[in-house]
C-alpha positions in Angstrom: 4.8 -6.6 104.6 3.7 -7.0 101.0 5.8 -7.7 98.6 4.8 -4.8 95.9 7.7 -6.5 93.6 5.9 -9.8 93.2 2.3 -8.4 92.7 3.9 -7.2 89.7 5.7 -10.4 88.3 2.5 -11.7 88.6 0.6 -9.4 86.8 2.8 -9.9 83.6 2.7 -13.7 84.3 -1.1 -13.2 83.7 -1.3 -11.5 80.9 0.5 -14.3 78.8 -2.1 -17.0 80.5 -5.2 -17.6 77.9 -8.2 -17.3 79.2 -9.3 -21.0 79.0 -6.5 -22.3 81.0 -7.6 -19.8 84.2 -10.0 -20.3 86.9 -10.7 -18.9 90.1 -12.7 -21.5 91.6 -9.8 -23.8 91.5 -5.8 -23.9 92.3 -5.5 -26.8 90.0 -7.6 -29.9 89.4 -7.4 -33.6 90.9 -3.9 -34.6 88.7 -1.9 -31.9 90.1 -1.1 -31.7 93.8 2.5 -31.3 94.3 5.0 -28.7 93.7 6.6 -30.7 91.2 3.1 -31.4 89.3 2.2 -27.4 89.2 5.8 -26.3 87.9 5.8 -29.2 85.2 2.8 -28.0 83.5 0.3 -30.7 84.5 -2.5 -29.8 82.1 -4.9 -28.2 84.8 -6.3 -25.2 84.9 -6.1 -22.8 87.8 -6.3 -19.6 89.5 -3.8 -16.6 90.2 -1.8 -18.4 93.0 -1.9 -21.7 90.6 -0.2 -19.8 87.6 2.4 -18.0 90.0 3.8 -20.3 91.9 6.0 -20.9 88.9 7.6 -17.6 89.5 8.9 -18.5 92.9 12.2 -20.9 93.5 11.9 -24.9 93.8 13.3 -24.2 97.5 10.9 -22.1 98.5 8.4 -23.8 97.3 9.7 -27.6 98.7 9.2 -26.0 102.2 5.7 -25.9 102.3 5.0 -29.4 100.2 3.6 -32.2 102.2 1.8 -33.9 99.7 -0.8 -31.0 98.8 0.9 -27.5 98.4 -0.5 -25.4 100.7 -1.3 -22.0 99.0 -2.3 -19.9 102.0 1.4 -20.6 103.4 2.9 -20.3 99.9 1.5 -16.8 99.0 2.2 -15.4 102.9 5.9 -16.0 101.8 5.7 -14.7 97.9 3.5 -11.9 98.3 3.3 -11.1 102.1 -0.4 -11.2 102.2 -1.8 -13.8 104.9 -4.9 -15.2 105.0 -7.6 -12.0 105.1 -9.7 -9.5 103.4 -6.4 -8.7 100.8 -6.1 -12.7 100.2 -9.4 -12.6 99.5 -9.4 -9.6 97.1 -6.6 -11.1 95.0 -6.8 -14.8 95.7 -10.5 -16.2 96.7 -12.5 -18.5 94.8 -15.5 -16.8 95.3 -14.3 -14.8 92.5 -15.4 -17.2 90.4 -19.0 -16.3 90.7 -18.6 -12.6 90.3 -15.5 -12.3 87.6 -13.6 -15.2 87.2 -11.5 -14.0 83.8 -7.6 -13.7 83.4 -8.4 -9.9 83.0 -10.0 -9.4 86.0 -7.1 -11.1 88.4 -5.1 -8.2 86.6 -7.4 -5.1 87.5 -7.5 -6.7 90.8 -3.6 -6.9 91.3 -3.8 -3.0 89.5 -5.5 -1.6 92.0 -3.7 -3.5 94.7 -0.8 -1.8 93.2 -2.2 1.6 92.9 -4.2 2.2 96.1 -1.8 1.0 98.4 -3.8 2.6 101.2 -6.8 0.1 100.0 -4.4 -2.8 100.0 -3.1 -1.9 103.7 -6.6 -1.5 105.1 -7.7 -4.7 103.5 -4.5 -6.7 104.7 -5.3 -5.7 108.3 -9.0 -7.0 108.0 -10.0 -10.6 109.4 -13.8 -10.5 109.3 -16.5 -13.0 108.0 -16.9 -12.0 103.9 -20.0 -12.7 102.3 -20.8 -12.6 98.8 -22.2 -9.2 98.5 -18.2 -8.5 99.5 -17.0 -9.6 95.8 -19.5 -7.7 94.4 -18.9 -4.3 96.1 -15.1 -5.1 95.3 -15.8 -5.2 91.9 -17.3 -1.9 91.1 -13.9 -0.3 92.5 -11.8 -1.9 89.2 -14.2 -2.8 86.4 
């Protein structure tokens, strides 16, 4: 079940994030693998799932740390959205070839929000995505 309540925390985690210090393309860069590393501000840049993990609780988090933070695992327990079409929506770094801005993440997490039908559909999806998929996705919120 997705968790409607955390979408939103991280939608107004977003919007304090500057623009320079997101990234879709990565969860955070070589010098920051560990929970401890991402929730002590490690100077890396990353994407939607990189930001938010701060909004979650150190035990939570400890759970799924063996060595590299696994963020498939992570976000299944914050948001309730496994691995899919609706991971992919919010979370994939193939964003980053089609609208990889701060701004974006936030429409995208918007109309997540406000189409809950949409989000349902997409979060019982498991097909092969292409491309083409992140640009059809993004005429429904620009």
């Amino acid at each position: 079940m997705i968790n409607y309540e955390n979408l939103k925390r991280a939608k107004e985690l977003l919007k304090t994030i500057p623009e320079d210090r997101f990234d879709m393309k990565h969860y955070t860069n070589k010098n920051c693998n560990t929970v401890s590393q991402v929730q002590n501000t490690c100077n890396s840049v990353c994407c939607v799932i990189g930001h938010c993990v701060v909004l979650d609780n150190y035990d939570n988090l400890i759970k799924y740390e063996d060595y590299v933070f696994n963020y498939h695992l992570w976000s299944r327990s914050f948001f309730g959205i496994k691995k899919g079409y609706l991971w992919d929506f919010l979370f994939s770094g193939n964003w980053f070839s089609t609208d990889n801005t701060v701004k974006g993440a936030i429409k995208r997490i918007d109309y997540v929000l406000n189409n809950k039908g949409f989000s349902e559909e997409l979060n019982n999806s498991f097909y092969y995505l292409e491309n083409s998929h992140y640009k059809e996705w993004y005429k429904l919120y620009k």
